[in-house]
C-alpha positions in Angstrom: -40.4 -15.6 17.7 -38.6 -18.3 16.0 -41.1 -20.1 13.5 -39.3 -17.6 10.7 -35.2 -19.0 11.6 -35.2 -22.1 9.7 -32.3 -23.8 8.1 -32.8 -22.4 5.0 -32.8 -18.8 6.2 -29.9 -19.7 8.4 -28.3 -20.3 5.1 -29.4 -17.2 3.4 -28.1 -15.1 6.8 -25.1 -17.2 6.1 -24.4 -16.5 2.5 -25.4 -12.5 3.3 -22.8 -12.2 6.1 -20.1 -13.4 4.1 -20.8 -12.3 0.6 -22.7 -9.0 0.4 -19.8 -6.8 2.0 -19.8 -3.6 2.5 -23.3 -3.6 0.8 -25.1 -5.0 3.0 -26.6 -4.6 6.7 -24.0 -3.2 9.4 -23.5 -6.1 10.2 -21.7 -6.8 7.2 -19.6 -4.3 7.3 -17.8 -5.2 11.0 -17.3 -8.6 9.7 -15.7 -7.5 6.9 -13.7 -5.1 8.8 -13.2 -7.3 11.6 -11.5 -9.6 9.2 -9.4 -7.2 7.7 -8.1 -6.0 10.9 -7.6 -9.6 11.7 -5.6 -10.3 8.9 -3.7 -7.0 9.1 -2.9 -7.6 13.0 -1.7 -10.9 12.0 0.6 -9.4 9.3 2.3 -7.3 12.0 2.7 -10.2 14.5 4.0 -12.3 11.3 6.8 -9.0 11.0 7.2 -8.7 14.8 7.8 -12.4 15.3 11.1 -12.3 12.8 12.7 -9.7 15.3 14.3 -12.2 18.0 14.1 -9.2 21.0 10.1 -9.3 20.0 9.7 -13.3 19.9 11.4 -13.9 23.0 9.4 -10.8 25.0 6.1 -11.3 23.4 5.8 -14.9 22.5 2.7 -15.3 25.1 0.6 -12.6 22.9 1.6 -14.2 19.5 0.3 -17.2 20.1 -2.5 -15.9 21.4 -3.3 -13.9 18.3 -2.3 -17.0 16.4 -5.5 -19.2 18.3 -8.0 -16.5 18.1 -6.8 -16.3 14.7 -7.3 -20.2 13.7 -10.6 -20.2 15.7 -11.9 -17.0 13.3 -10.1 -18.1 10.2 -11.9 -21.8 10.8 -15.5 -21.2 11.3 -15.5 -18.7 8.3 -13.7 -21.6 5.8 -16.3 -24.0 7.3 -19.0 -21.6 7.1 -18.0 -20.7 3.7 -18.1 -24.6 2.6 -22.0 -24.8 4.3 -22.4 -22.2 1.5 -21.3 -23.6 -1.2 -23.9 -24.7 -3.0 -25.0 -20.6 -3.6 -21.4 -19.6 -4.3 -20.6 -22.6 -7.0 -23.9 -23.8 -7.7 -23.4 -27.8 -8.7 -25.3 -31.0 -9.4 -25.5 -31.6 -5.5 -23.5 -30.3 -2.5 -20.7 -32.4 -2.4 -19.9 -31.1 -6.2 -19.9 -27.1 -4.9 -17.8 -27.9 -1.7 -15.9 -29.6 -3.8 -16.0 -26.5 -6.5 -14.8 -24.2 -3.7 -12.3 -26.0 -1.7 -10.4 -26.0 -5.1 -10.7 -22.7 -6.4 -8.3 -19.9 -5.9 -10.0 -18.5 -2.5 -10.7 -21.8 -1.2 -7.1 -22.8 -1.5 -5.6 -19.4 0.0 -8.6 -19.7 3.2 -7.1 -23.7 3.2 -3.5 -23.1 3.3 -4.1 -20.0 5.9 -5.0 -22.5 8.7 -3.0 -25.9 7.3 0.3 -24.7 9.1 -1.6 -24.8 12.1 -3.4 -28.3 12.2 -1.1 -29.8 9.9 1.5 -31.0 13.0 -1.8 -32.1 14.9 -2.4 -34.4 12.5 1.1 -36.1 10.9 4.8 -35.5 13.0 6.9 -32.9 10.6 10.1 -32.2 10.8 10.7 -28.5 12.8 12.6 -27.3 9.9 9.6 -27.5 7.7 7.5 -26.6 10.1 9.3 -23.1 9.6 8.7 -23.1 6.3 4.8 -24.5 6.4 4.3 -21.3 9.2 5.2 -18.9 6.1 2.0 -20.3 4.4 0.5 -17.5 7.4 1.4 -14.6 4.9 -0.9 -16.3 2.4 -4.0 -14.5 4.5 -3.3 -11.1 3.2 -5.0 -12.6 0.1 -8.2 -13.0 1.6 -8.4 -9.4 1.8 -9.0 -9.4 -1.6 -12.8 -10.1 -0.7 -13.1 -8.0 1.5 -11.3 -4.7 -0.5 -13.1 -3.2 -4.1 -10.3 -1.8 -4.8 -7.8 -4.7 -4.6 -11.2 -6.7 -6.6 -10.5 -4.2 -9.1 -7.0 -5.2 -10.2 -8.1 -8.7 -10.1 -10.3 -8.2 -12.7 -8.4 -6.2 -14.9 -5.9 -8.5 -14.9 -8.4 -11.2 -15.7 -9.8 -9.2 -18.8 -5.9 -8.3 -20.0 -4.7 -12.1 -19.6 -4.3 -12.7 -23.0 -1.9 -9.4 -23.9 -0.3 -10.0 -20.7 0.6 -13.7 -21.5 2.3 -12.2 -25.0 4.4 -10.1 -23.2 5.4 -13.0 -21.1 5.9 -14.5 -24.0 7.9 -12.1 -25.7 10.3 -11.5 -22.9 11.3 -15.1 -21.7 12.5 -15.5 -25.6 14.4 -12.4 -25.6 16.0 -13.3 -22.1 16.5 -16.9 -24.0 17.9 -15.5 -27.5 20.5 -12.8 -24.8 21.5 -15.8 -22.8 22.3 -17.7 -25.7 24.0 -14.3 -27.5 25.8 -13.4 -24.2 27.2 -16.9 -23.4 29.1 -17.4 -27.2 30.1 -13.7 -27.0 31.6 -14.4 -23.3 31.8 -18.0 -22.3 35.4 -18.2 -23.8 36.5 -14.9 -22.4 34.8 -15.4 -18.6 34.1 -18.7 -18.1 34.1 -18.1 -14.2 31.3 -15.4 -15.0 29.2 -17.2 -18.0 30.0 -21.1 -17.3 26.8 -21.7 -18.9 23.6 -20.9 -20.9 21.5 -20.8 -17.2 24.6 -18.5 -15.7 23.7 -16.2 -18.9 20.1 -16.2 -17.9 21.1 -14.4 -14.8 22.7 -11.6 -16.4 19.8 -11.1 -18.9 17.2 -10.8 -16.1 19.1 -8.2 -14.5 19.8 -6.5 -17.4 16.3 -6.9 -19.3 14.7 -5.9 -15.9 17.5 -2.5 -15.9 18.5 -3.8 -12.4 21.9 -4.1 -13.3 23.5 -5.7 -10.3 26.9 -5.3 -11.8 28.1 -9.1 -10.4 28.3 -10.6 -13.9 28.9 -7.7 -17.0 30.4 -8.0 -20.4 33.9 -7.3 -21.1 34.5 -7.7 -25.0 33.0 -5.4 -27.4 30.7 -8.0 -28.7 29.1 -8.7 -25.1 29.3 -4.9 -24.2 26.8 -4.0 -27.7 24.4 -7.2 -26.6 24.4 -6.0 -23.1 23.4 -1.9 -24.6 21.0 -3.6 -26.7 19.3 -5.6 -24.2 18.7 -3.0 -21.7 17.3 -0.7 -24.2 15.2 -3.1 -25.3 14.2 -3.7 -21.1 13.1 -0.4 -20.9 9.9 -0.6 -23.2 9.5 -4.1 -22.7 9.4 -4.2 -19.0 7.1 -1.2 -19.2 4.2 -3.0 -21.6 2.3 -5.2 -18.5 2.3 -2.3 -16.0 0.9 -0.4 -18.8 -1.7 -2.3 -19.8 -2.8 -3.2 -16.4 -3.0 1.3 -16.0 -4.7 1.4 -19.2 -7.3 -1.7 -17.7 -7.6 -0.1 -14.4 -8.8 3.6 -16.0 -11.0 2.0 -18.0 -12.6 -0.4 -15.3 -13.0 3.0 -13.3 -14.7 5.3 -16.1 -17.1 2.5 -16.6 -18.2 2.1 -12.9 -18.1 5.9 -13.1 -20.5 5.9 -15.9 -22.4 3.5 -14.6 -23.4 5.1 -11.5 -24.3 8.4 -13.5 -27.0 6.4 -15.4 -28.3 4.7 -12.8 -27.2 1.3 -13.6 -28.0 -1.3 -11.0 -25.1 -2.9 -8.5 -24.1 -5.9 -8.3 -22.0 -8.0 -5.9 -17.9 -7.5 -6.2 -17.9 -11.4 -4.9 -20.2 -12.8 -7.3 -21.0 -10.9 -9.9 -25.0 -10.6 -9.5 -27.0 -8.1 -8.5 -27.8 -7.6 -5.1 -31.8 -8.0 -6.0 -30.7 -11.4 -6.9 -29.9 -12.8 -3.3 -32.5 -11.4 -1.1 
């Protein structure tokens, strides 16, 4: 009965539970589901937890959540390490552990758990224990592994990097060029409201972004035709990333579309290869 559950197939059962998805056995799909829920019930309690009334009355089932939590969240970063070697293949094992502690999921599965042993380990200071507990909301980005969808955006933003750091670009030197407009059109006029070039930034982000909190506004006809100019130019600019991301996202679809019409062969929304490929 047990000649056939050796390491290596240990591995494999390893690598298929926590890779294929929703693709896979059934199997697959409660742990992936179970982990979502997880992560979603521990979004809530992170919610609940901020009300005072629910802290004080319900403090016994938070932490409870909280251990279960750690326990969950722990074997599957450990177990995830013992896989390394498939997910970032690498000169030896060390090198892919290595590979995955330090890449984006690793870090985000990493820092979900560090608020929790962190204390164990070194004394910290309870106000920055407060602030190392907020690292918690860093798990609804594992979900990204678990969700096609969310995988989705990821990629397009991945494939539309380079347009989308132009129009980064492009906007941090027009908020640069307004602040610097603004604060020789103003300075002398409000100096309480533009002391400085940084004050000025201020005012161009909520005006570039159309916000327009209305705390810091031009009052000098100079200012008032900068200010006109920079929101109009806010509306299109502001508008370029969300729609290239749109454009990305309708494209990523028709092609997935298309490929499913011809027939084209799946592959794995973790890893890129097709499902053939890790049996």
């Amino acid at each position: 009965m047990w000649e056939n559950f050796t390491f290596p197939n240990m591995k494999q059962l390893s690598y298929n539970l926590l890779q294929k998805g929703t693709h896979g056995a059934d199997i697959n799909k409660y742990f992936d589901y179970g982990i979502m829920s997880l992560i979603f019930i521990n979004i809530g309690a992170l919610i609940l937890e901020s009300i005072p009334e629910f802290q004080q009355q319900y403090s016994l089932l938070f932490q409870a959540i909280e251990y279960f939590s750690i326990i969950i969240f722990t074997l599957e970063y450990v177990m995830r390490i013992y896989i390394a070697d498939m997910t970032h293949p690498a000169s030896n094992n060390w090198k892919s552990a290595f590979l995955f502690i330090f890449s984006f999921y690793g870090m985000v599965d990493l820092l979900s758990i560090l608020p929790f042993y962190l204390p164990l380990i070194i004394p910290i200071d309870l106000r920055f224990l407060r602030i190392l507990r907020l690292f918690r909301f860093l798990r609804v980005l594992k979900l990204n592994r678990y969700t096609h969808s969310v995988d989705l955006i990821f990629q397009v933003i991945s494939e539309k990097k380079n347009e989308l750091y132009m129009t980064c670009f492009l906007t941090i030197m027009i908020l640069v060029i307004a602040s610097f407009l603004m604060f020789y059109a103003e300075g002398h006029h409000q100096p309480e409201a533009f002391p400085n070039i940084l004050a000025a930034f201020w005012w161009a982000v909520a005006t570039l972004t159309t916000v327009g909190y209305g705390d810091v506004y031009p009052i000098t006809g100079l200012g008032k035709f900068i200010s006109g100019m920079i929101a109009i130019i806010g509306i299109g600019l502001v508008a370029l990333p969300t729609g290239l991301i749109s454009a990305g996202f309708m494209e990523k679809i028709h092609k997935e579309k298309k490929q499913n019409k011809t027939g084209s062969k799946h592959t794995c929304p973790h890893c890129g290869k097709d499902f053939h490929e890790h049996s």
